[in-house]
FIROZA-576577 format. One line per field, with one value per residue (C-alpha): residue in three letters; x, y, z; residue number from 1. Coordinates in steps of 0.1 Angstrom, whole numbers. Last residue first. Layout:
# FIROZA-576577
code	c(ALA	...)
x	c(X	...)
y	c(Y	...)
z	c(Z	...)
pos	c(NUM	...)
***
This chain:
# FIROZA-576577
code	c(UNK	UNK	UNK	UNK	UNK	UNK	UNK	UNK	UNK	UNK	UNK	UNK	UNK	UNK	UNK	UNK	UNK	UNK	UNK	UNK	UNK	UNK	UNK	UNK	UNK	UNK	UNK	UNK	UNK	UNK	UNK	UNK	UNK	UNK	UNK	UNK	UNK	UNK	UNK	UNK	UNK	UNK	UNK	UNK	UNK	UNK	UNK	UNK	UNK	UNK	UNK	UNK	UNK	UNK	UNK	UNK	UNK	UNK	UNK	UNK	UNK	UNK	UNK	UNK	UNK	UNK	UNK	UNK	UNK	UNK	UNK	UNK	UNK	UNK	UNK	UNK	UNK	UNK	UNK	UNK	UNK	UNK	UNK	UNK	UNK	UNK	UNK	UNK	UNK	UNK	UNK	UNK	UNK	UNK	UNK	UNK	UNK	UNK	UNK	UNK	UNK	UNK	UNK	UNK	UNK	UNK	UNK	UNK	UNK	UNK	UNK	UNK	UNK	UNK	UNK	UNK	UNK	UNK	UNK	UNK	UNK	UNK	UNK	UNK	UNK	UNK	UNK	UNK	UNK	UNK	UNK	UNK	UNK	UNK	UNK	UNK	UNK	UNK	UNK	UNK	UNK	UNK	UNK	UNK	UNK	UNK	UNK	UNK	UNK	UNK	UNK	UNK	UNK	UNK	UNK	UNK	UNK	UNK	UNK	UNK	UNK	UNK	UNK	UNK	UNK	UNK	UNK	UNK	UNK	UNK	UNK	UNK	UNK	UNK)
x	c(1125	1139	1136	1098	1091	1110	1092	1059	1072	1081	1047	1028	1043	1033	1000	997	1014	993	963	973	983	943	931	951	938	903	905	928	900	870	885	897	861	844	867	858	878	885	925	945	969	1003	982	948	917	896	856	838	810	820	818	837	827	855	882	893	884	907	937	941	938	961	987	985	987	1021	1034	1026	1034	1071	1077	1065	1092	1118	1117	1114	1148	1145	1172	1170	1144	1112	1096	1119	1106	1072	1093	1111	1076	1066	1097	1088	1057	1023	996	967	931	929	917	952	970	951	960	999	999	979	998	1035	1026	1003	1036	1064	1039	1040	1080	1089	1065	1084	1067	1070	1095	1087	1091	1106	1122	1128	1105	1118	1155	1149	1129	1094	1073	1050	1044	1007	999	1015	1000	965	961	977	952	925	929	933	901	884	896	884	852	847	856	822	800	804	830	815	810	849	844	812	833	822	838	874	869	863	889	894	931	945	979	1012)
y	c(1020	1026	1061	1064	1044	1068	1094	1077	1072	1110	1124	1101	1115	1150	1143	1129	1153	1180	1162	1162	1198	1206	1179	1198	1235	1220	1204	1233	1256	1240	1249	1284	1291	1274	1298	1325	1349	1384	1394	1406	1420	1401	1367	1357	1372	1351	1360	1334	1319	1281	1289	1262	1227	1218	1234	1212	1181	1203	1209	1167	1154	1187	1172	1138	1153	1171	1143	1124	1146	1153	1118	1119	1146	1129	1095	1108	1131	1166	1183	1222	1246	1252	1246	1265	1299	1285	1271	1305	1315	1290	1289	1331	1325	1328	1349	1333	1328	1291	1290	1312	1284	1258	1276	1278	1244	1230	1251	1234	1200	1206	1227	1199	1173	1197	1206	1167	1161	1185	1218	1218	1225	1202	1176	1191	1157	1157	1129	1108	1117	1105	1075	1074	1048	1069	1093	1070	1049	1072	1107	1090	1077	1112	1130	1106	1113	1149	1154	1129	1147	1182	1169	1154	1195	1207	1176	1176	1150	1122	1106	1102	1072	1054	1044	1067	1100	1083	1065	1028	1011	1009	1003	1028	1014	1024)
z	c(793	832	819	812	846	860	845	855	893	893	879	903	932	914	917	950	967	948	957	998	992	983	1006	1039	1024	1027	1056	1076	1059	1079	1109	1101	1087	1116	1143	1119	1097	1094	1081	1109	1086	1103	1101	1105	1120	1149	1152	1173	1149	1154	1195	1210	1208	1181	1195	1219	1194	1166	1190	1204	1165	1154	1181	1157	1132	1134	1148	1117	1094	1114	1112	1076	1067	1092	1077	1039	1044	1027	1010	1007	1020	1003	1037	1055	1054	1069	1098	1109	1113	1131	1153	1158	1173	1153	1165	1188	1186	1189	1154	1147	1160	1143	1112	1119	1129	1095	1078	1091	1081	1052	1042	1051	1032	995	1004	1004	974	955	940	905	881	855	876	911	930	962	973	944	952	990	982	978	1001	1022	987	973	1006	1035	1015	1011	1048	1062	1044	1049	1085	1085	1060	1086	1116	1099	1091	1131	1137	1121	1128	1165	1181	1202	1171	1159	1136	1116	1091	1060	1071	1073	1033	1027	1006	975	966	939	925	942)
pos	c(174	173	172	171	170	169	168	167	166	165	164	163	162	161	160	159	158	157	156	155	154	153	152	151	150	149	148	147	146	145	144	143	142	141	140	139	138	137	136	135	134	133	132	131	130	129	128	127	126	125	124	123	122	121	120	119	118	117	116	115	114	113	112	111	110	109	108	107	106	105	104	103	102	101	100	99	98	97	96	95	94	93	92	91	90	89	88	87	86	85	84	83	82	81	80	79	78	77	76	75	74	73	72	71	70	69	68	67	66	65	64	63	62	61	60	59	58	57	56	55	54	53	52	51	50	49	48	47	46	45	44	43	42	41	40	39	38	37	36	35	34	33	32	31	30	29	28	27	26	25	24	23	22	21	20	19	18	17	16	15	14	13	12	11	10	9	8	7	6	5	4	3	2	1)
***
């Protein structure tokens, strides 16, 4: 893959009838998915597997934008996680992952978050929600505008190491 430009989610004019807070979050979700389709859509199975270095595959890096982008629109909506969530988060490490069913999933994960973020995003940004077993203090906004951030953080890593297994292919096919 070799950077295209192309004009960015926030930059198109899109998703107007959604106030500025949650129209972020579609953008960060959009260009997620955008970046992660162009640069890792078109790995194979050992490539999308693959730990260079020992670093998190590409496969577990989509699986966990995947599954933390549920488990934080979940706690946005005020609620605790269920027990297939949690059984999910152990799994994202988890053995062999197929490049149809990891971007299938990505894509059906993001797709619900589209519908979950525009409900959310007229509520109350300052509505006090906690996270996880400790009830950690958090906002609705700061849960919001943390499935962005954590989303570009994992979509960079994806990236990354994609990059890292085509260049040591490269190497080898030398």
């Amino acid at each position: 893959m070799t950077e295209t430009k192309r004009t960015e989610p926030w930059l198109r004019g899109t998703v107007r009838d959604v106030p500025a807070v949650g129209r972020g979050v579609l953008h960060a979700l959009q260009l997620g998915e955008e970046d992660l389709t162009s640069w890792c859509g078109e790995l194979d199975a050992q490539e999308l597997n693959s730990r260079p270095g020992g670093l998190a595959s590409v496969a577990f890096q989509i699986r966990h934008i995947s599954r933390s982008v549920d488990r934080l629109l979940s706690y946005a909506e005020g609620r605790r996680l269920d027990e297939v969530q949690m059984a999910a988060l152990k799994a994202e490490m988890d053995g062999h992952a197929d490049p149809d069913e990891v971007f299938a999933e990505l894509n059906n994960t993001f797709e619900r978050a589209t519908r979950r973020v525009r409900e959310l995003a007229s509520e109350d940004l300052e509505a006090v929600r906690v996270v996880g077993h400790k009830k950690l203090p958090t906002t609705l906004g700061g849960l919001l505008v943390h499935v962005a951030d954590h989303t570009q953080r994992h979509v960079g890593q994806a990236i990354t190491t994609a990059k890292i297994v085509r260049g040591s292919k490269s190497e080898r096919a030398k």
